[in-house]
C-alpha positions in Angstrom: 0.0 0.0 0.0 1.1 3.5 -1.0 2.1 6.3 1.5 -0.6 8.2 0.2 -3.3 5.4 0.4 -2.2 5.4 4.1 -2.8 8.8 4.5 -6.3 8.5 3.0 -7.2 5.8 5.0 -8.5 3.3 2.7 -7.1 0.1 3.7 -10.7 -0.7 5.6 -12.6 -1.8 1.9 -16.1 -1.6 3.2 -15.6 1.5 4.8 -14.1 3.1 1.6 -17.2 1.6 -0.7 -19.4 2.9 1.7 -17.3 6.4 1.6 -17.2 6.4 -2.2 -21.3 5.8 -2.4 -22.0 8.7 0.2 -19.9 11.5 -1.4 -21.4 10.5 -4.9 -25.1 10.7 -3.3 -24.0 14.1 -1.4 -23.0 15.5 -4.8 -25.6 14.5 -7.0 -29.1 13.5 -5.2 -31.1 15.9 -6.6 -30.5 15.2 -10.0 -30.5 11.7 -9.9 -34.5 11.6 -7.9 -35.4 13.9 -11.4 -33.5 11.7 -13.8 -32.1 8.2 -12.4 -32.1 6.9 -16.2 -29.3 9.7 -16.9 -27.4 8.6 -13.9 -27.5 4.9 -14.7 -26.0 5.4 -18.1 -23.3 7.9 -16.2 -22.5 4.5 -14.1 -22.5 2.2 -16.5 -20.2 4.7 -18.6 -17.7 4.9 -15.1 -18.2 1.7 -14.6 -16.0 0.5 -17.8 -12.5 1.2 -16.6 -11.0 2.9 -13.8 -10.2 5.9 -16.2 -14.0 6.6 -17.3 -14.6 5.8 -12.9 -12.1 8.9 -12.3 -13.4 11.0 -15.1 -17.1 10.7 -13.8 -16.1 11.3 -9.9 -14.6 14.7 -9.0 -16.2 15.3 -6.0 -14.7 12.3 -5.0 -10.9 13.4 -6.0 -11.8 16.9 -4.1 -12.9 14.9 -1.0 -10.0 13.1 -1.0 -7.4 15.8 -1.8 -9.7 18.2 0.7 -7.7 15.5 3.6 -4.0 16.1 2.1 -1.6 18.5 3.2 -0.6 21.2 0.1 2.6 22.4 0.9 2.2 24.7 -2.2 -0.7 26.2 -1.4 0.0 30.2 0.6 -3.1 32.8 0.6 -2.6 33.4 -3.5 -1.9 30.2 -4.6 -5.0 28.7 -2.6 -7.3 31.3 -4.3 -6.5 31.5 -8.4 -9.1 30.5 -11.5 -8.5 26.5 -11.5 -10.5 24.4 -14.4 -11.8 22.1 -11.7 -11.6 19.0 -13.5 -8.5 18.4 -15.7 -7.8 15.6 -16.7 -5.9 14.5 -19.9 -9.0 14.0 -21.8 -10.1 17.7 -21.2 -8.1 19.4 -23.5 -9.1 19.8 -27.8 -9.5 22.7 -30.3 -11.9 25.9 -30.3 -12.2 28.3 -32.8 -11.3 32.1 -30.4 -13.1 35.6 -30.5 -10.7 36.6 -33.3 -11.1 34.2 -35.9 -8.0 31.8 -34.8 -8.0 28.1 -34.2 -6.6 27.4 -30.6 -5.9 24.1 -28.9 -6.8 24.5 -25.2 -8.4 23.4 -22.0 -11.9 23.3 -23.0 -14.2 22.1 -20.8 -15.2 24.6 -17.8 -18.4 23.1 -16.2 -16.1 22.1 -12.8 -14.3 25.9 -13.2 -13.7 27.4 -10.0 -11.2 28.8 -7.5 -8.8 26.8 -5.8 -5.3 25.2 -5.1 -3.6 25.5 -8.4 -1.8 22.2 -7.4 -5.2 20.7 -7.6 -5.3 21.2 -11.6 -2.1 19.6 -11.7 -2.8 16.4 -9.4 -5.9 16.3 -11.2 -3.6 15.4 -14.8 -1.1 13.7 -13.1 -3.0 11.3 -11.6 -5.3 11.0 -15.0 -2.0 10.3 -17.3 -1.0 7.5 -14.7 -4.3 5.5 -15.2 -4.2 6.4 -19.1 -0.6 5.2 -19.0 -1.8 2.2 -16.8 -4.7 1.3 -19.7 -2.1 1.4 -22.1 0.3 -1.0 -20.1 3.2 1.2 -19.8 5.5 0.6 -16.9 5.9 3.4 -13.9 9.2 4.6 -15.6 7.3 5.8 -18.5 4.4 7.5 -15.9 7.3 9.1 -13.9 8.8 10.4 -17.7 5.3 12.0 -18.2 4.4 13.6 -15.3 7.6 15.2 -14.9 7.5 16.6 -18.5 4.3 17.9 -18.6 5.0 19.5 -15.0 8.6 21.3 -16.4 6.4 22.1 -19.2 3.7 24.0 -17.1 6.7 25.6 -14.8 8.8 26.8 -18.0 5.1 28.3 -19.3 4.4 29.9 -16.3 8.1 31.2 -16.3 7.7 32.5 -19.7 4.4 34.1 -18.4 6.3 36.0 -15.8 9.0 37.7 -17.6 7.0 38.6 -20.9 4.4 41.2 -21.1 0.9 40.7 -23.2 0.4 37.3 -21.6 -3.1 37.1 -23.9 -1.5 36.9 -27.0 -0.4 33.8 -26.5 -1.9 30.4 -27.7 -1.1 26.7 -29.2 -2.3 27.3 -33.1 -1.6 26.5 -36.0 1.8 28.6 -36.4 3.0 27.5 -32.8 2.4 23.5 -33.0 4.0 20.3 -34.3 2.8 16.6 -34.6 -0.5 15.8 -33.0 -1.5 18.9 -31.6 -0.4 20.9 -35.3 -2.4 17.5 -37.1 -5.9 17.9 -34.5 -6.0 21.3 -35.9 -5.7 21.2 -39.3 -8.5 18.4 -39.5 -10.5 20.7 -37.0 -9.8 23.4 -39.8 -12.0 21.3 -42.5 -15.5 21.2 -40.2 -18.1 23.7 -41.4 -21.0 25.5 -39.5 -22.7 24.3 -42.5 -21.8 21.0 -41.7 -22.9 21.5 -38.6 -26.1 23.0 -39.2 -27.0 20.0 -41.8 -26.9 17.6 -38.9 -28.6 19.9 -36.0 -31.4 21.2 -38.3 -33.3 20.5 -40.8 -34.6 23.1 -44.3 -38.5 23.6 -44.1 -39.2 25.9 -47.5 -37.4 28.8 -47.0 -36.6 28.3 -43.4 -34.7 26.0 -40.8 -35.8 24.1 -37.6 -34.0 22.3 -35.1 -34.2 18.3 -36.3 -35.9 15.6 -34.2 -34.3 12.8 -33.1 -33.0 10.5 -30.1 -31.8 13.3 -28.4 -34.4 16.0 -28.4 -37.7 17.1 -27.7 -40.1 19.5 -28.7 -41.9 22.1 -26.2 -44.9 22.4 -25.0 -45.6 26.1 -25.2 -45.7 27.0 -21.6 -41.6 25.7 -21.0 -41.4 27.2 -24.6 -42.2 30.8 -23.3 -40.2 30.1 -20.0 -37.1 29.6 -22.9 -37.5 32.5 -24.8 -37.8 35.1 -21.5 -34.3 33.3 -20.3 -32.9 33.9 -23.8 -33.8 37.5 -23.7 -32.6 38.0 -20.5 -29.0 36.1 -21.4 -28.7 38.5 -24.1 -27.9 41.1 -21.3 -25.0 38.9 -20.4 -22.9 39.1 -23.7 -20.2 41.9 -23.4 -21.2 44.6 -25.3 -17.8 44.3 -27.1 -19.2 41.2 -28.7 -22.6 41.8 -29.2 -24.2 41.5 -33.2 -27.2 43.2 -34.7 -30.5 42.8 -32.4 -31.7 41.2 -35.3 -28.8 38.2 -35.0 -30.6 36.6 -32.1 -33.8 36.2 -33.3 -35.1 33.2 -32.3 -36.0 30.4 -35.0 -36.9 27.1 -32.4 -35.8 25.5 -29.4 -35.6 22.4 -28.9 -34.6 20.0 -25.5 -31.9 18.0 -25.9 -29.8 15.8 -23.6 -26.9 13.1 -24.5 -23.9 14.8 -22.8 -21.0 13.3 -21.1 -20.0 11.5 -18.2 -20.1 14.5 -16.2 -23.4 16.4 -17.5 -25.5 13.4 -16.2 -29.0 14.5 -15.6 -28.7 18.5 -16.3 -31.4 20.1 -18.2 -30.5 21.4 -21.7 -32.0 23.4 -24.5 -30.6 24.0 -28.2 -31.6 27.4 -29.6 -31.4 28.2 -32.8 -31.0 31.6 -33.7 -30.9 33.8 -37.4 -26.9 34.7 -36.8 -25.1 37.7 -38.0 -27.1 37.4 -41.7 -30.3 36.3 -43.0 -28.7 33.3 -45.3 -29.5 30.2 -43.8 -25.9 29.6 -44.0 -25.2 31.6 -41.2 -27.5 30.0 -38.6 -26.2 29.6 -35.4 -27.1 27.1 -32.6 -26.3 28.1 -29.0 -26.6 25.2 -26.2 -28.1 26.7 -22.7 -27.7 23.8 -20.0 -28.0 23.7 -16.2 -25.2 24.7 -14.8 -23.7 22.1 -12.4 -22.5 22.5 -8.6 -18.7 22.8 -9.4 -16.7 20.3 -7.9 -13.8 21.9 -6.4 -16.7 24.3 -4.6 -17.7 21.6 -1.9 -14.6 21.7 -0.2 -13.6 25.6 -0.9 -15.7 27.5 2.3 -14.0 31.2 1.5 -17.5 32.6 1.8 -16.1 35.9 -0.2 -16.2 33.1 -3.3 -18.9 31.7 -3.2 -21.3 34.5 -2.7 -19.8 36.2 -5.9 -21.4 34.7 -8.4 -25.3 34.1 -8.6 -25.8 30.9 -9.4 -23.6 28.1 -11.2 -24.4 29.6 -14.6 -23.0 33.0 -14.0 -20.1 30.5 -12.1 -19.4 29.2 -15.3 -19.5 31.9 -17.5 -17.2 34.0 -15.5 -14.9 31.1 -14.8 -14.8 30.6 -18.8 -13.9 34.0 -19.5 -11.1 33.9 -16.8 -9.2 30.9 -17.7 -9.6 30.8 -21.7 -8.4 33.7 -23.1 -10.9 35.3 -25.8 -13.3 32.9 -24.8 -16.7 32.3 -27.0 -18.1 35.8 -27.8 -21.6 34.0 -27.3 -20.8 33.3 -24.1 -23.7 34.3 -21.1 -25.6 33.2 -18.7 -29.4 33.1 -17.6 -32.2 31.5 -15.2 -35.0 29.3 -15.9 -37.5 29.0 -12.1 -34.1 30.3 -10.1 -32.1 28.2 -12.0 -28.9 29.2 -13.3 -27.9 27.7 -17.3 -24.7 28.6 -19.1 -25.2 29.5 -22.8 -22.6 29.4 -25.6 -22.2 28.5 -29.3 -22.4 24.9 -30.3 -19.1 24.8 -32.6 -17.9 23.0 -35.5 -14.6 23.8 -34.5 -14.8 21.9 -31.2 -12.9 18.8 -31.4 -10.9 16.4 -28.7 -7.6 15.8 -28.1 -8.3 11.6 -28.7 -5.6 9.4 -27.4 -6.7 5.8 -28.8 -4.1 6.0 -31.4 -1.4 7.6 -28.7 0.4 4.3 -27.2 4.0 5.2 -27.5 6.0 7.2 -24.9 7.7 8.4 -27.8 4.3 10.0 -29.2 2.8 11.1 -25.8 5.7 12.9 -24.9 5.5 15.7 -27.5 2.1 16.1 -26.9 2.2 16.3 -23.3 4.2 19.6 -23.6 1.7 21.2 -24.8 -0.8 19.7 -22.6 1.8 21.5 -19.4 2.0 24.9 -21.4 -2.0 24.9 -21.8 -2.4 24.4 -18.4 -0.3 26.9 -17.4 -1.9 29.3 -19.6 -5.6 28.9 -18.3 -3.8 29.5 -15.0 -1.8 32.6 -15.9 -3.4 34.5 -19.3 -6.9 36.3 -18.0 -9.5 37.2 -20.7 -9.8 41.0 -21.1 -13.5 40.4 -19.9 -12.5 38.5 -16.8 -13.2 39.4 -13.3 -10.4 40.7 -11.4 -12.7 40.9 -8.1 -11.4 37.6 -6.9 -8.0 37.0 -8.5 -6.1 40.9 -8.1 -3.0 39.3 -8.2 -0.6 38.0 -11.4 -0.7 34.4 -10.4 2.2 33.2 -12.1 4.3 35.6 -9.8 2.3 33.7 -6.9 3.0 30.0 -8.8 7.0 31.1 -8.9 7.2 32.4 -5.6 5.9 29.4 -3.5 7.5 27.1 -5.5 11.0 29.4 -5.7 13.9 27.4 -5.9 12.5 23.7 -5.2 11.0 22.8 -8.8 12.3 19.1 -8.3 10.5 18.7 -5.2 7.7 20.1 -6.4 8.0 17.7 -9.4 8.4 15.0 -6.8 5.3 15.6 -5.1 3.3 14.9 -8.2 4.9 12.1 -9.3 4.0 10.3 -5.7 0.9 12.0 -5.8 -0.2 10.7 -9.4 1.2 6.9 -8.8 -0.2 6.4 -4.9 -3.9 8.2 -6.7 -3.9 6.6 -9.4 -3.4 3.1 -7.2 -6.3 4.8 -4.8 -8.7 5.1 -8.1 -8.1 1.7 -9.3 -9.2 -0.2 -6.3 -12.1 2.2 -6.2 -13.4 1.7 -9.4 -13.7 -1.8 -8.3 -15.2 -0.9 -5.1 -17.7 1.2 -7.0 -19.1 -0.8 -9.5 -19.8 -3.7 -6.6 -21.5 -0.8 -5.0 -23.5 -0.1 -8.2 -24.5 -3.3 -8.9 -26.0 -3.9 -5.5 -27.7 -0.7 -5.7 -26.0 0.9 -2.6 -25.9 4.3 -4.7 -28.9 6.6 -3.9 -31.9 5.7 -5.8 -29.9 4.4 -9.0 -30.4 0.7 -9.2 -27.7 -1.1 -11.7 -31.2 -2.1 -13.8 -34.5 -0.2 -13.9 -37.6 -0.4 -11.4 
């Protein structure tokens, strides 16, 4: 048994199953009593392999992580913009408020403030079970964590001695091998594309199509829509706003069918005219439930978590912090008290996939990228981010607590990403035993 498997207490089996069943009913018992279907399939996803079980438990990683001592973490470095939930599978291409293909961090729903060490535990620990799936030895996990972490420190280096910290991104000009290779094929989608396979032509219009994954509206939650749209559209930064005219609403639909980690959230697709009135130039936006970020059940600074309204408006103003020229649909909104994100559903969305990644030789390049990205959502703020929280350059506070021990600080992920990524294993397997003999909440491993 690891040191750190010690430390979290674990060695008692039935006491960790029962542990691991509890924090997954304290985080999400609401929304699985209104959908249990959504959270079965969410099990049965996490229920594959120990990396789709860590990918789908968060709240669990932060309970766990909320026990450790952080050595690295001072008044600053406790309290910067953190993704919330980054693992090696979280990171892919967008298309940025100027025009320019970036690859990036880019999924925000977890997006809080925090330890920045818990970002980088968060990856380490997720490229030890992706190395473990791949049946690469420890020598090849200790190579990758400590490249991608000199990767991040060199960044955040970089960061500190250079001034115009926005300007900088992983694109097309600045990338080699895979990363240079996602984006090109990225380059080749189409919002027509898009719009072929999300809508359908009726005459001389367009409507949201009907399948497996959407619904129509009665008119009541129909009209409940269309007020939250309008008031979203007080959201958008005026910096980025289009004609009045480019928001007119053409249908709404309800959809569902997200990941892992959007389980059981409520969704709409809106489709609205766009900047022109060729049907070309549709656009879809998504407006879903914001969740309860992970990383916020273990942060109590009061000061944080009465700044934002609700986990929409949480979102959105995490977004804007940690990618630089973020989505210029990007906004928020309520439905009943209830606070939804709302941004663009992109063509130019695609992930970083690694089935085809199974050589230290390949991963390597690519996980210096992964290290610089992270340290740029850490260190480059969005011109339209909030400073209220984060009045500090945080890769000054990043160099000064970690100063002149970078191997030590190296050294503390790599035991913390092999001892997790042992913790995560045995849990997985503790998890689906507590799943199948429906010890989970109300979500039975077959329906009632």
């Amino acid at each position: 048994m690891s040191e750190l498997a010690r430390r979290l207490d674990v060695a008692d089996t039935g006491a960790r199953r029962a542990w691991i069943a509890d924090v997954l009913v304290d985080a999400f018992s609401d929304l699985m009593r209104r959908d249990p279907a959504a959270f079965r399939t969410k099990f049965r996803k996490m229920a594959a392999d120990p990396f789709a079980f860590y990918r789908g438990s968060a709240c669990l990683f932060y309970a766990d992580v909320d026990r450790l001592a952080d050595p690295w973490a001072d008044e600053r470095t406790s309290r910067v913009w953190i993704q919330g939930d980054l693992h090696a599978q979280n990171f892919g291409t967008y298309m940025n408020a100027d025009g320019v293909l970036v690859f990036d961090v880019n999924d925000f729903d977890e997006a809080y403030l925090g330890h920045f060490t818990w970002d980088l535990q968060r990856f380490a620990a997720s490229l030890a079970l992706l190395a473990w799936s791949k049946a690469l030895p420890d020598s090849d996990i200790v190579a990758f964590v400590r490249h991608s972490a000199r990767s991040y420190l060199d960044q955040v280096r970089a960061f500190a001695a250079q001034d115009r910290d926005s300007e900088y991104s992983l694109r097309l000009s600045t990338t080699g091998g895979t990363i240079h290779d996602l984006l090109q094929q990225t380059r080749l989608r189409s919002r027509t594309e898009l719009l072929h396979r999300l809508t359908e032509d009726q005459g001389y219009s367009r409507r949201m199509r009907s399948g497996p994954t959407t619904r129509r509206l009665e008119d009541a939650e129909r009209n409940r829509v269309e007020e939250a749209f309008a008031r979203y559209l007080e959201t958008v930064p005026q910096e980025n706003r289009m004609r009045d005219v480019a928001y007119t609403i053409k249908d709404v639909v309800g959809s569902s069918g997200f990941g892992i980690g959007s389980a059981g959230l409520p969704a709409y697709n809106v489709l609205i005219e766009g900047p022109t009135e060729a049907l070309e130039n549709d656009l879809v936006l998504s407006m879903k439930q914001g969740n309860v970020a992970a990383p916020s059940r273990v942060v109590t600074d009061e000061r944080i978590r009465s700044h934002f309204q609700h986990h929409g408006h949480r979102t959105a103003l995490s977004q804007r912090a940690l990618q630089a020229h973020a989505d210029p649909l990007l906004g928020h909104t309520e439905i009943d008290g209830v606070g939804y994100v709302v941004d663009e559903l992109s063509p130019y969305e695609s992930d970083l996939e690694w089935g085809e990644l199974t050589e230290p030789g390949d991963i390597l390049p690519v996980l210096d990228y992964l290290g610089r990205a992270m340290a740029k959502v850490h260190c480059v703020s969005d011109a339209q981010s909030d400073t209220q929280l984060v009045d500090f350059q945080t890769e000054e506070a990043i160099l000064a607590v970690v100063g002149d021990r970078e191997e030590e600080f190296v050294d503390w992920l790599v035991e913390f990403a092999l001892g997790y990524a042992d913790v995560v294993r045995d849990d997985h397997r503790l998890f689906v035993d507590a799943f199948r003999n429906g010890e989970i909440g109300e979500v039975t491993a077959t329906a009632r």
